[in-house]
N, C-alpha and C positions, 0 to 999 in steps of 0.2 A: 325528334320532337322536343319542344323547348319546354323547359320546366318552369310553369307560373310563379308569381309571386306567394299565392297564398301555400302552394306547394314547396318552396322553399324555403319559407320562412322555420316551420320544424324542424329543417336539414341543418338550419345555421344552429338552434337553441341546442340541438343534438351534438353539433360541435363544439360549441363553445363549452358545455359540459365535458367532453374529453377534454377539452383543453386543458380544462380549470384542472382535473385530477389530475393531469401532467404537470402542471404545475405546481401541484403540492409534490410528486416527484422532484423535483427541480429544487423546491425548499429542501427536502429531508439529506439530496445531497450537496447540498450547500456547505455546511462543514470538512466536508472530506476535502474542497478547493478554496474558497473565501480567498476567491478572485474574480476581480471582473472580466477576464475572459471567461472563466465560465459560465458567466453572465450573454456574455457575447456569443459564445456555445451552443447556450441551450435555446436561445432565440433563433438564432439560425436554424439547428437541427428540425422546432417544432413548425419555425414559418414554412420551409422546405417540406415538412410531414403535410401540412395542413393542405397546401400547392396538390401534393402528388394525390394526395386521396381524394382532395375537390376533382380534378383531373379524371381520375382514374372512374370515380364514379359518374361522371358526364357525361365521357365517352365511351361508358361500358368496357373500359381496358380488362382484360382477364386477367389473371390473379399474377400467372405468369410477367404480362407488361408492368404490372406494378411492380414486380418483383427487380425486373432489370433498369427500370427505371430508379428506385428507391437503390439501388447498386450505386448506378452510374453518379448520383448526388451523394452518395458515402465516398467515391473515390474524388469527385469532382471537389468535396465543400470541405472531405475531411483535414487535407492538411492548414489550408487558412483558418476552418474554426478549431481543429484538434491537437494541431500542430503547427500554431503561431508560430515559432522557433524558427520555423522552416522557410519562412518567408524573407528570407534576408538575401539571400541569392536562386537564381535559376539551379544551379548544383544542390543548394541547401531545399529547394523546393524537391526533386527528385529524392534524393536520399528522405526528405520527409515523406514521401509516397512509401517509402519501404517500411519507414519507422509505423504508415499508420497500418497496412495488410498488416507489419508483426504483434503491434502493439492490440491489433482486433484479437491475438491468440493469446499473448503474452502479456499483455497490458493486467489482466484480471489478478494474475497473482502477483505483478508487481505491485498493485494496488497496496495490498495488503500487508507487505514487505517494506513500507517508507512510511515514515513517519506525518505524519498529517499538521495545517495542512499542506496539498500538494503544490497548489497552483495551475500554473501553467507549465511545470517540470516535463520535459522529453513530450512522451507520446500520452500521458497520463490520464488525459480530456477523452483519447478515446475511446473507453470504455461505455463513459457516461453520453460519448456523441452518439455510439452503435444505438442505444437503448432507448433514448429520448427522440433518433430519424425513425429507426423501424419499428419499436414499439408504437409510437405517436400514427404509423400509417397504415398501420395494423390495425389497430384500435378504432381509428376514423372510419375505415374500410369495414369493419365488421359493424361500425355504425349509421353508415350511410345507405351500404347496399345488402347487408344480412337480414331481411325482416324477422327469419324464423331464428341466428344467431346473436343478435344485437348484445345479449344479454353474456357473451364473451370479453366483452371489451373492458366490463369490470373488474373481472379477476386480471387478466392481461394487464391491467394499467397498475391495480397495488400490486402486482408483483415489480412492477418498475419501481412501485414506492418502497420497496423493501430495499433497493438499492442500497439509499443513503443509510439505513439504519446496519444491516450486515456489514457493508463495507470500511463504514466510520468507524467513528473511535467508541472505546469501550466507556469510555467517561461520559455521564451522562450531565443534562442539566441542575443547576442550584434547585431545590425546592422552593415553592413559593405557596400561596394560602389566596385561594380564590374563592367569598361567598363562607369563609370561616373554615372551608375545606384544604387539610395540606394535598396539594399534589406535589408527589415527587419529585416527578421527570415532566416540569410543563413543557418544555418545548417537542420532546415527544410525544405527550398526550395530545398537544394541539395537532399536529401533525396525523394523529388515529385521530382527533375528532372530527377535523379536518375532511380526513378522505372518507368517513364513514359518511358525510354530509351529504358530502358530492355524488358518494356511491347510489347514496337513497334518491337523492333526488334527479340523477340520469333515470335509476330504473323507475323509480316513478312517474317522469315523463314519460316513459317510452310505452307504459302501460295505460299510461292518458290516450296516449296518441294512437295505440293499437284501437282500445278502447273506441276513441270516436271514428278510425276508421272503420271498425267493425260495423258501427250503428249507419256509417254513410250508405256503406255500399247495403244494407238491409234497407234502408229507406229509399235507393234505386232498384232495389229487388221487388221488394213489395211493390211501390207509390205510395205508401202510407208514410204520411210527414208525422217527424216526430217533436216534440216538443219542448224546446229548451229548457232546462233545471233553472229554478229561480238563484237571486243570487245569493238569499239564505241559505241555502243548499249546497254551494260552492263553498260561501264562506266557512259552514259548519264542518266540511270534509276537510279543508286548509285546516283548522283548526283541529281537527280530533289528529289528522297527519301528524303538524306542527308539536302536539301533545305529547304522543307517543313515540317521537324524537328527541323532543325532551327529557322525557321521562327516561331513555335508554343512555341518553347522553349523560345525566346527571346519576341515575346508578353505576354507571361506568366509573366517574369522576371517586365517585364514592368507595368502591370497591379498590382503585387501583388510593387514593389518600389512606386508606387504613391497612395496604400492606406499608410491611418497613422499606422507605427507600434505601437502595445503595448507591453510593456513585459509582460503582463499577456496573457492567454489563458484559456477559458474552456477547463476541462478536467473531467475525472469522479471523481477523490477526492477534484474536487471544487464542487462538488453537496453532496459530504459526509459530515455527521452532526458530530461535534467531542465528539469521543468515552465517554471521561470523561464529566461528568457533575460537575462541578466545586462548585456547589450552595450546595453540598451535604458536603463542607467541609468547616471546619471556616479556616475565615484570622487568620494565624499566626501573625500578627501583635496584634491583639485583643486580643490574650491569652498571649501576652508578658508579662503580670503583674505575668501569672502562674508559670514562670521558675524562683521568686522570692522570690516564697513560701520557709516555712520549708522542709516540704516536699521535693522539686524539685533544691534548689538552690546549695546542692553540693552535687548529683547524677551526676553520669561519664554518661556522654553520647554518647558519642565515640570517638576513637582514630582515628588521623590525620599520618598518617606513607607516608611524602611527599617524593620523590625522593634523591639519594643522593646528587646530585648538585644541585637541583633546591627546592625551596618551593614556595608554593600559599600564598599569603598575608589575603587572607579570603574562607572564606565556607560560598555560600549561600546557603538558604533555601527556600525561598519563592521573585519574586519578582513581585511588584503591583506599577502597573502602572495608575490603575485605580481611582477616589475621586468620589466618589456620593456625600458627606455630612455629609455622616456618618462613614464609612471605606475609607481604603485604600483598593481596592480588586481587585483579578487577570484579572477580563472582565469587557469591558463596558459593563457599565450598561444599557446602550442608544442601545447597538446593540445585548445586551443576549451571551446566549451557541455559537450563529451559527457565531461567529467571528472565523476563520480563522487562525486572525494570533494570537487570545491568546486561540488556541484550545494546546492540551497537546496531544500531538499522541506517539504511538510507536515507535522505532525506532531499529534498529539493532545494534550489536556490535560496529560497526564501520560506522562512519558518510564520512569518507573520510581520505583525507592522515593525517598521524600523523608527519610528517616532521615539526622539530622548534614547540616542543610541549613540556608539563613538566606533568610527573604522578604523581598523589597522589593516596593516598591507604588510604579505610574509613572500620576501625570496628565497630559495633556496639555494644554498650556495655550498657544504660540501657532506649537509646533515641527509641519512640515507633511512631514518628510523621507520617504521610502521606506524609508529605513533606522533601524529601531526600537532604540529606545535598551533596552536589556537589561545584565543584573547578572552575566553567568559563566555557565557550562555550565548548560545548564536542567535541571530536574526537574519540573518543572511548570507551566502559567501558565493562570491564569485571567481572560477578560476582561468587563467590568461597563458598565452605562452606555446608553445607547440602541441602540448601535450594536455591541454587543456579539456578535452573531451576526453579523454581516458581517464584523467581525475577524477574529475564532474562522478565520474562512474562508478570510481572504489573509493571514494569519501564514503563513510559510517560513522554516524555519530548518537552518542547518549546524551541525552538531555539531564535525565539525575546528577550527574558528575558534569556537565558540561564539559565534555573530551571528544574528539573525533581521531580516527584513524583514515592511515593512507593505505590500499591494499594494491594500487599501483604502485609500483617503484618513483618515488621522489629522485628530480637529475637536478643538476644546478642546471638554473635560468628558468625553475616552473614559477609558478608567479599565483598566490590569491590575493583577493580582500577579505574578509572578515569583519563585517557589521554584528557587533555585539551589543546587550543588552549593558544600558548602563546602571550600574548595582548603589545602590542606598549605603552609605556609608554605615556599617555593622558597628553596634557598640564592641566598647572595649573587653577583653577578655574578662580584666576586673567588673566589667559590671555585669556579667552576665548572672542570671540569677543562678541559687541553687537547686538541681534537678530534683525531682519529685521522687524518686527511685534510683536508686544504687544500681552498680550492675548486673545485668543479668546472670543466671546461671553459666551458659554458655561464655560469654565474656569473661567471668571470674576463672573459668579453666585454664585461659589464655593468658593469664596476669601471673608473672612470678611473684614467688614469696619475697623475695627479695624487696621486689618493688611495693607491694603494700609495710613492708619492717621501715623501707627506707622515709615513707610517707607520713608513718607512726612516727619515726623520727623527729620530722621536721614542726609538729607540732602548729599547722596552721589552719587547720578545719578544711572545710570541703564545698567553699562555694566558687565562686568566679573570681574573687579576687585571691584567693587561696591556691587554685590552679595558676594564676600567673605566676606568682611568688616560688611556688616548684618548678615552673619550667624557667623559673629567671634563677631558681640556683644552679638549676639539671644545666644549662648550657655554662656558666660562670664557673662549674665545678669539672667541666667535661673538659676536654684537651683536643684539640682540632687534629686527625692524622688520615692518610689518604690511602695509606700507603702499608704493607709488612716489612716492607726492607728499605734500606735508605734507596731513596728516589736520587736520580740526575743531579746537578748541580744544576741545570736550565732545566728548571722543572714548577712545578704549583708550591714548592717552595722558596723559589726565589719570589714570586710575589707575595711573600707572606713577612717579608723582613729580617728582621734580628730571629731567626724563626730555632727552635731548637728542634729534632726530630724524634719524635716518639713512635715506637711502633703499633701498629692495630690491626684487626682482624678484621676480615669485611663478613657480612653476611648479617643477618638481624634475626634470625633464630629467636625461640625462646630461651635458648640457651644462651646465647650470646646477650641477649637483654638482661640476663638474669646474673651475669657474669659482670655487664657494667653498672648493674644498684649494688653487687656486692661490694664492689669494689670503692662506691658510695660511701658506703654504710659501714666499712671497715675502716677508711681513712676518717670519717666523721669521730668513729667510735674510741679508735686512736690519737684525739686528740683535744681539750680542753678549747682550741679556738673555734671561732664561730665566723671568721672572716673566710669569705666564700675563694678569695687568692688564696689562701693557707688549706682548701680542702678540696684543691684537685684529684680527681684520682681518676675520672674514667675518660679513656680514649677511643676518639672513634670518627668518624663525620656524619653528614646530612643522614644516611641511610642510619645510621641507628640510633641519632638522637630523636631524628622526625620518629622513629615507631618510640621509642621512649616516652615520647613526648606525646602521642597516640595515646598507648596504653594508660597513662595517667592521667589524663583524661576520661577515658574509659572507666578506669578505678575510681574516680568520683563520681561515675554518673550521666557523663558530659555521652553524645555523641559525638564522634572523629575521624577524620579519615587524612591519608597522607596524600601530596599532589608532590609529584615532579616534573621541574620547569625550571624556568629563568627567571629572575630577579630584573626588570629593566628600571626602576627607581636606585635612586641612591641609595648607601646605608644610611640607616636613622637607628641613632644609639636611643634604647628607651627600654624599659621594665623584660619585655620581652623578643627587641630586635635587635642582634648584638653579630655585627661586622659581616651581616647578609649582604652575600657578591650580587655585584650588578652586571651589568651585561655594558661596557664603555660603549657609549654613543649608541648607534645601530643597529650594529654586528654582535651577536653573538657567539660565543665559542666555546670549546668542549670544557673549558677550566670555569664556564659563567652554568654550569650545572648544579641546580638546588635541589632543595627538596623541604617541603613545609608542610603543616599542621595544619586545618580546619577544622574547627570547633563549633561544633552546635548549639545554640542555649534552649531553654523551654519556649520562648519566645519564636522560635524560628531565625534562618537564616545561620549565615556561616562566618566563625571571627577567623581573621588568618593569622596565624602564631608561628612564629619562626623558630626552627631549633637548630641552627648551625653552631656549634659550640666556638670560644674563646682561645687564641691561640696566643697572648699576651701571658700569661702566667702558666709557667711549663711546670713537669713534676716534679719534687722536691727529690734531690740524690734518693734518700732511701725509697721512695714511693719508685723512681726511676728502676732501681737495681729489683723492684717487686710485681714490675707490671708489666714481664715478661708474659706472652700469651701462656694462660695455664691450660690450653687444648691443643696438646702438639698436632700439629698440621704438616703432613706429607709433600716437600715441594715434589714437582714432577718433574726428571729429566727433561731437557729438550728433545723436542719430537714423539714424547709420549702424548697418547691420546686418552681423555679423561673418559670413563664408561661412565652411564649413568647409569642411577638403577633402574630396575629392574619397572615400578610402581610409580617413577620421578614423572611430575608434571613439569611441561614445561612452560608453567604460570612460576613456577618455584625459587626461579632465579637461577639455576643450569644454562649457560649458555649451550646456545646450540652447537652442534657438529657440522663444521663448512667441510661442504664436499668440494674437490675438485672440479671446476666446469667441465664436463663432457663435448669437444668440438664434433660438431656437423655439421652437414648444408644448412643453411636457412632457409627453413620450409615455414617462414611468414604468411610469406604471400600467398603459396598454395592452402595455408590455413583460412585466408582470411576468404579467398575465392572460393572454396568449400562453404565455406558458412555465408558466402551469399548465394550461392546455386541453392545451397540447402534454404536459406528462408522464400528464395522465387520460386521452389517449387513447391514447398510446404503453402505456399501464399495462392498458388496455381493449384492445389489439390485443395485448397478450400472452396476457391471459388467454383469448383468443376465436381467438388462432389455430391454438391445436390442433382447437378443433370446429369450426372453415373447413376444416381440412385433411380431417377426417373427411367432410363432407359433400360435399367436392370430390371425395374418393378413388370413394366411392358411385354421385354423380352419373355420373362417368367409368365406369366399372364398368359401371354401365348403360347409356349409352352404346353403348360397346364390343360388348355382348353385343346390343343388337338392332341394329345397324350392321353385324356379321360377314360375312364376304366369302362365307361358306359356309350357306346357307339351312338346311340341318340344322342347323347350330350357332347359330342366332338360335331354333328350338325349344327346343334344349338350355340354352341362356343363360337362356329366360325360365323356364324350370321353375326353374333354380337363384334366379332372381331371385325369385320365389315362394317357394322354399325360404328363403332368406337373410331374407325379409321377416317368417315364420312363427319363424324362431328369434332374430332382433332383438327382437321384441314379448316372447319368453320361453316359445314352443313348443322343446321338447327337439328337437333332434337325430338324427334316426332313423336314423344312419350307412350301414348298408349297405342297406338296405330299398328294395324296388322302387318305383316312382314311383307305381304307385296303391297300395300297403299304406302309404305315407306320408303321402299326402292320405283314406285311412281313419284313419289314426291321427291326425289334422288334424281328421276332419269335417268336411270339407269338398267338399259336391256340384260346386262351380268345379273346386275339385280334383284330382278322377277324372276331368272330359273333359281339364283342361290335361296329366294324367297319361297319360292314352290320347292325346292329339293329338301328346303330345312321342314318346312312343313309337313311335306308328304314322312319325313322321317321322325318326326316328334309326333302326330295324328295318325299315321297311317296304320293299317293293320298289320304292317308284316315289318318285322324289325329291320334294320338295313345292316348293310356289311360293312368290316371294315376296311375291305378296299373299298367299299362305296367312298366313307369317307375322308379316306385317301383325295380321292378325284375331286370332291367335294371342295376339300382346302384350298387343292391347286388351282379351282376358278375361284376363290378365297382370294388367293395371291395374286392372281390375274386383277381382280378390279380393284384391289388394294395397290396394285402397281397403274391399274389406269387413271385412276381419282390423284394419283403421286404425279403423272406425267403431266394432267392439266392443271398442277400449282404451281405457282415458280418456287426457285427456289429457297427463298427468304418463307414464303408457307409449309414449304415441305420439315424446314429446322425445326418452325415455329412450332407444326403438328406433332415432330415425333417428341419434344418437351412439354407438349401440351395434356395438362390435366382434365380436360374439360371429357374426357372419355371416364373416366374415376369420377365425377363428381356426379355426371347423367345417372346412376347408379342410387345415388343419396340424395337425388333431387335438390341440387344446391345451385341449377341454374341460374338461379336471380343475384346469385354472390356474383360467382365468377363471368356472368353478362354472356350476349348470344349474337354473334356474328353471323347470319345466313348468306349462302351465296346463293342460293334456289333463288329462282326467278319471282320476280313477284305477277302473278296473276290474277291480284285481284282477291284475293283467299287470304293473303297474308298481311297482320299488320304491327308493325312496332312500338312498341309500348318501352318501357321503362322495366316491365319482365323480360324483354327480347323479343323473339317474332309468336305470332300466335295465329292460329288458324281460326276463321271464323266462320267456316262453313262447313 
């Protein structure tokens, strides 16, 4: 029967309402991608939702058909809208079919694990496709054909709205002042006002529309016509409505402006622990003394190939913010792994717009570190080359420090770009103001005595241009050495010139910091000049002036942290940049290894301050014959192996213990073929375990009913199992009708005896046996196998998955719609509830 116009018109208003609340779904997770495929996504998903439940309710499809339909469009639509990526070859489409079944399992908690936003990254969309196809036809469907559940479809949809708010980021919106009122968080309050709108005015509809069908069919019941409400009457109900939405809207408003805003928010990846465990790798700061060796000191370690117009002035590698006392290393130490904001996450191609940005492009050629050489706050990176999807994979990067690591093994010939943010030129060190507060307690612990006598010393106060002038003595008074024992003749000291060699100690301890202010502050002390060549005394390189240079900072006030990386500009002689190695042309190599200072003002932002000390003015004989290490240091035979202790982290700067390679088969492939059996069957026990549970629920079911403790109720059980069998295959329903006028409406001669036997044993006066109802069942089973032999068999599948036996039960016919195969005689007529008797 075709549905009129005036009858459809409600259908559409009822949807367009789901819509709309999808749609503010759609906004809320709008942050977590701010991309237009997402865009492109969520229009597909709802156009496809809207199809299948217009459909589904037309033609009376049972819950079931929806179900495999709304499948077959997740598998069909999901890799071009969920998994663009995959669109680039017939192979890349395939393997996108895999990513989207895993990414339906797996997707959820990678969500939560990368850094936002995502984009269009791997399988990332599918999340938000699963929720916005099935939710949207779920919603439609309990809107279209539920009369008695409509009112499901509103908790259903804000739960979809919650989406965006759990999943996203913990940072909320600016506050802003609306009507004189602060709201904190406006773009999430719009978003709750938003859906509270929509939510009222669905259910309000739906109560309209109940409402006036209720009075239709009273005025076909009776014939007494009733009389339409004038339009003051409408208008006055609009308005009191209209009132007392305001009214809730603007206390709301009110309530949430007078608590205190934060920009922070729990969310679920403030409760996630970060991925990397950072303890498991050394500070490159510590192994700085390695890129010094024979070995290491002119190996290519990769090529810098920066943009035509634009270059990066450095490549870092690592940077540490943190001082225990003994390292400089990437986490506090005071708060462990579960820090936040020095956790290293995943993140997608693209962090966001690349507008006013400059590219660099990094080969690698024979650098093997975990710590990925990168050009400044990322915007985007793309990676090329054989191995380029396994990159893509173990790239981890912090945005605080702007650092990334590699947790695949870097080969020569991997290949990125890196689009980074272009940085505002930072005042100079001298102009940085002075800080409002001294160091903290915890800080001051960390600062040798030495180093605040030596600061008293210099007598220059304590602002921005006072830290220069100390770190332009600290490096002019330091002595440049690499090395404890004379190094090679072809070594980092043939590039150094007329070079004299002085011995040093490696390591940046408190000890060792505290050992070169002494040494400061004695040569100072001993002697009436004041010319900065004449009061050499402390030796060392990049690793323990940059923390010298750290901590003095610190001791005024300043925040600081150390970066190690490469120098790709020239030297520029100036207050505080004195004979910083550059990287010649390109190429990089183990001898272009730096190590620099950033400095924070009140102002924000970071000054870059070089502390490579001066190797032009060497130590004077007696200072020479005095600056012998005063910490005798243990060489170790060859072939001894260094233990560590016991308590050592290995952030500490301990180099690790190389084991031997262990030779065996290459069991790659067998790995790699496991873990895809393992995802096609995990993907196959997804999609099969809802008709396992159906068939389990059934089996049980029957079970139950011929097993019953009560020998009547094993009669009773098998008429209904007979019944349930007759309305599975798509026999109607015959609701309240007696047990033989339903197996006449069946035609079924099995029927009327199972109909008279049940009878006589629920009614009768004499209890029956249980071998009665033994015998009972087995013609149970008999027309339960005759009603199976006249289906074919696409209806026999369809029955034994079919709910519509479960639902006769809860009266929820009119959802899941009514297929009759019974004859029509004139008795029966179809309607829009299914078939109905009228005689």
């Amino acid at each position: 029967m075709s549905v009129s116009a005036p009858e459809r018109r409600p259908g559409v208003l009822t949807g367009v309402l789901v819509v709309a609340m999808m749609l503010v779904a759609v906004w809320a997770a709008w942050p977590i991608y701010r991309d237009s495929s997402y865009l492109l996504m969520s229009a597909g998903a709802l156009g496809a939702a809207v199809l299948i439940a217009a459909f589904g309710a037309a033609r009376s499809w049972s819950w079931f058909t929806v179900l495999l339909v709304t499948l077959g469009a997740y598998l069909v639509l999901g890799v071009p809208l969920a998994v663009p990526s995959a669109l680039a070859s017939v192979p890349a489409a395939l393997a996108g079919l895999l990513d989207l079944v895993t990414a339906s399992v797996f997707g959820w908690k990678e969500l939560v694990t990368i850094q936002l936003p995502v984009g269009s990254f791997q399988a990332l969309l599918v999340p938000a496709f699963s929720l916005f196809l099935f939710g949207t036809t779920a919603a439609l469907s309990l809107a279209w054909r539920s009369p008695r559940w409509h009112g499901l479809a509103v908790p259903l949809v804000c739960g979809i709205q919650l989406f965006g708010l759990v999943f996203g980021s913990s940072a909320v919106s600016a506050p802003t002042t609306i009507v004189g009122l602060t709201v904190p968080a406006p773009r999430e309050s719009a978003i709750g006002v938003a859906a509270l709108l929509l939510a009222f005015g669905y259910l309000a509809w739906r109560t309209h529309l109940a409402r006036s069908r209720a009075l239709d069919l009273a005025t076909r019941s009776s014939g007494v016509q009733r009389t339409p409400g004038g339009l003051g009457g409408r208008v006055r109900r609009l308005g009191f409505a209209l009132g007392v939405l305001a009214l809730a809207v603007g206390v709301t408003l009110a309530g949430v402006s007078a608590v205190p805003g934060t920009p922070q928010r729990d969310v679920l990846r403030s409760g996630i622990d970060p991925v990397v465990d950072l303890r498991d790798y050394v500070s490159p700061l510590s192994q700085y003394r390695s890129y010094f060796s024979t070995d290491t000191y002119d190996t290519e370690l990769f090529r810098v190939v920066p943009a035509a117009d634009t270059a990066v002035p450095r490549v870092r590698l690592a940077v540490l913010s943190h001082y225990d006392g003994e390292v400089f290393r990437m986490i506090d130490h005071r708060t462990g792994d579960s820090d936040q904001t020095t956790a290293f996450a995943r993140v997608p191609h693209t962090l966001g717009s690349t507008d006013g940005t400059l590219s660099t492009g990094f080969e690698i050629l024979g650098y093997r570190g975990v710590w990925m050489p990168g050009a400044g706050p990322l915007a985007s990176i793309r990676f090329a080359g054989a191995h380029a999807a396994a990159l893509g994979d173990g790239f981890f990067y912090n945005a605080g420090t702007a650092a990334g690591i590699q947790l695949n093994p870097l080969a020569e010939g991997d290949r990125y770009t890196m689009v980074s943010e272009r940085q505002a030129d930072a005042a100079g060190l001298a102009d940085l103001a002075r800080p409002a507060a001294g160091p903290t307690a915890a800080e001051e612990a960390l600062l040798p005595a030495s180093l605040g006598d030596w600061v008293t010393a210099q007598q220059v106060g304590n602002d921005g241009a006072a830290l220069a002038e100390l770190v332009n003595r600290l490096r002019e008074r330091g002595y440049l050495s690499h090395a404890l024992s004379v190094p090679p003749a072809e070594s980092w000291t043939a590039d150094l010139g007329d070079y004299t060699f002085s011995p040093s100690l490696s390591g940046h301890s408190l000890a060792r910091i505290d050992d070169l202010f002494t040494s400061l502050l004695e040569k100072q002390n001993s002697t009436d000049s004041t010319e900065n060549s004449q009061l050499v005394a402390a030796v060392g390189d990049d690793e323990q002036f940059a923390v010298a240079t750290a901590l003095l900072a610190r001791y005024l006030g300043f925040d600081s942290r150390v970066v190690v990386g490469f120098n790709l500009a020239a030297p520029v002689a100036s207050e505080v940049n004195l004979t910083a190695p550059a990287c010649p042309g390109e190429v990089c190599s183990g001898g272009n290894l730096s190590a620099w200072v950033e400095v924070a003002g009140s102002e924000g932002g970071w000054v870059t301050v070089d502390a490579t000390p001066q190797h032009e003015n060497s130590l004077s004989p007696i200072d020479d014959a005095t600056r012998d290490p005063q910490y005798s240091t243990e060489v170790l035979p060859e072939g001894a192996t260094e233990q560590r202790a016991p308590d050592a982290n290995p952030t500490s700067g301990e180099d690790q213990q190389e084991e031997d390679p262990v030779s065996g088969p290459d069991l790659a492939w067998l790995f790699a073929a496991l873990k895809i059996a393992g995802i096609s069957l995990l993907a196959v026990l997804v999609v099969c375990t809802p008709l396992l549970v159906i068939l389990g629920a059934k089996l049980k079911r029957r079970l139950d009913r011929a097993r019953a403790e009560n020998v009547s109720a094993r009669f009773a059980g098998g008429w209904d199992e007979y019944v349930d069998t007759a309305v599975d295959l798509g026999f109607a329903d015959q609701g309240s009708m007696t047990r033989v006028e339903i197996a006449t409406r069946y035609e079924s001669a099995g029927g009327r005896v199972l109909a008279a036997l049940a009878d006589q044993a629920v009614f009768g006066p004499e209890p029956p046996q249980a071998s009665d109802s033994e015998a009972f069942w087995t013609l149970v089973a008999a027309e339960r196998a005759r009603f199976a032999a006249n289906a074919t068999r696409r209806e026999r599948l369809r029955a034994a998955l079919s709910l519509r036996s479960f639902s006769r039960l809860a009266d929820t016919r009119r959802f899941f719609g009514a297929r009759s195969r019974a004859r029509e005689d004139g008795r029966y007529q179809r309607d829009d509830s299914g078939w109905n008797h009228d005689g």
